[in-house]
Steps between C-alpha positions, in 0.01 A plus 500: 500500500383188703360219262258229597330190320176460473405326829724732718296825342209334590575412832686884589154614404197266655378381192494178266732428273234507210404813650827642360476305201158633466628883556721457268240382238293768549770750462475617827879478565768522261606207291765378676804365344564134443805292556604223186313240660164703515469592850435845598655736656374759733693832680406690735247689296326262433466473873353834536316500189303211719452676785296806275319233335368325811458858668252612239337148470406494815245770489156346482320751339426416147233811414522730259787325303718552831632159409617573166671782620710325739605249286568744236731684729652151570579442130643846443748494813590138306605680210714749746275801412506627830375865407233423347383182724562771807242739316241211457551426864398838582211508284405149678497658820338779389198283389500296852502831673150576215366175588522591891344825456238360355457227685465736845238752300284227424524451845421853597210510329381180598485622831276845364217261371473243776466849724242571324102466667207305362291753408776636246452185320169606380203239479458420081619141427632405176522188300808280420596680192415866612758457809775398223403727291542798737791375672650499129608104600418147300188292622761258486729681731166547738426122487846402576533731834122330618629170427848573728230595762602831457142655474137356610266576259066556565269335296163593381248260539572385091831429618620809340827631660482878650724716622476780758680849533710303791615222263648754269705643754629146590568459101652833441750387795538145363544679151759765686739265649503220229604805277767541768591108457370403813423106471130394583571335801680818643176707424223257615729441835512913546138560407390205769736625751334856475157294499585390865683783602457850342815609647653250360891629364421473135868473392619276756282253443474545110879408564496197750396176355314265761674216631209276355564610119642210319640670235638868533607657144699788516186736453370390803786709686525750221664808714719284670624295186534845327711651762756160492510589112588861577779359775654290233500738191678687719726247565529432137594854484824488724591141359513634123769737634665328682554259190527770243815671758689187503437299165447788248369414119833434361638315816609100385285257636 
């Protein structure tokens, strides 16, 4: 088995050499042996145990626990527990694969209500407290979506916030998709793209950050940051294999 310091692991494999140092800390590689004069000493498994660990940090998506997953996984294909790191791949993927399908129903049914016609709405108005209250959500939670610009709210002459039968449809689809993690900015650009254009394509846009967004979190292209996750936990997948066929538990490092 090939061996490598330190700075030639690091450079075989794109990263920093406190990168590996910092792998290693965080027991997300085996503890590689060290020579009498301290340094360490990598193989070839260590090489591929790198590879996993920058295949399943490089998915984005962080809901859920998704996150601690991965790196769990990481830590247990470490340890050379391949079984059991390829069964929490699989039940990874098959929580990606939960998060899509939810992520395209809340989609689905965000396209029912905005279908739907004024006069379903119905004409009683309702104060600040009574829309939480029968939307089941926090005031707080409504006062945070108004202040993202995400709803504008009526006032009475007193001042007195109301809300219509059409705001709660644009709350229970606020309410929907940040249920489905959609970020705020992904919602408010979707609900002012259908604003301008009813015929808008809901998901494409929900999708498709706008050139002039400073700052796009993963959220903010949920489907297509969930799909990358699902292409590399399937990657992760065929990587375990390949290092649990040719450096088996009670292989020498």
């Amino acid at each position: 088995m090939n061996t490598y310091r330190t700075a030639e692991i690091a450079h075989r494999t794109g990263i920093h050499p406190n990168t590996v140092r910092l792998y290693e800390e965080l027991n997300l590689i085996t503890k590689p042996k060290r020579l009498p004069n301290g340094y360490r000493v990598f193989t070839d498994l260590h090489l591929e145990q790198i590879i996993f660990a920058r295949l399943a940090l490089k998915a984005e998506i962080l809901l859920n626990g998704l996150r601690k997953q991965a790196v769990d996984i990481i830590k247990e294909a470490a340890y050379l527990k391949y079984d059991s790191a390829l069964k929490m791949t699989e039940n990874y993927l098959q929580q990606i694969k939960k998060e899509q399908r939810n992520s395209e129903e809340a989609i689905k049914i965000t396209k029912k209500l905005l279908s739907g016609k004024p006069e379903e709405w119905g004409d009683e108005v309702y104060t600040r407290k009574e829309a939480a209250d029968c939307l089941d959500i926090s005031i707080d939670s409504l006062r945070n979506w108004e202040l993202n610009g995400l709803l504008s709210v009526k006032r009475r002459q007193n001042g007195y916030r109301i809300y219509t039968g059409e705001d709660l449809v644009r709350l229970k689809i606020i309410r929907l998709l940040r249920s489905a993690n959609y970020s705020l900015s992904a919602i408010l650009r979707m609900l002012n793209a259908f604003t301008i254009s009813p015929g808008a394509d809901i998901r494409q846009v929900i999708d498709t950050p706008e050139e002039s967004e400073d700052i796009i979190s993963v959220c903010d292209k949920l489907l297509t940051s969930l799909s990358e996750a699902e292409t590399l936990a399937n990657a992760m997948e065929i990587q375990l294999n390949k290092m649990k066929k040719l450096y088996p538990a009670d292989s020498t490092l």
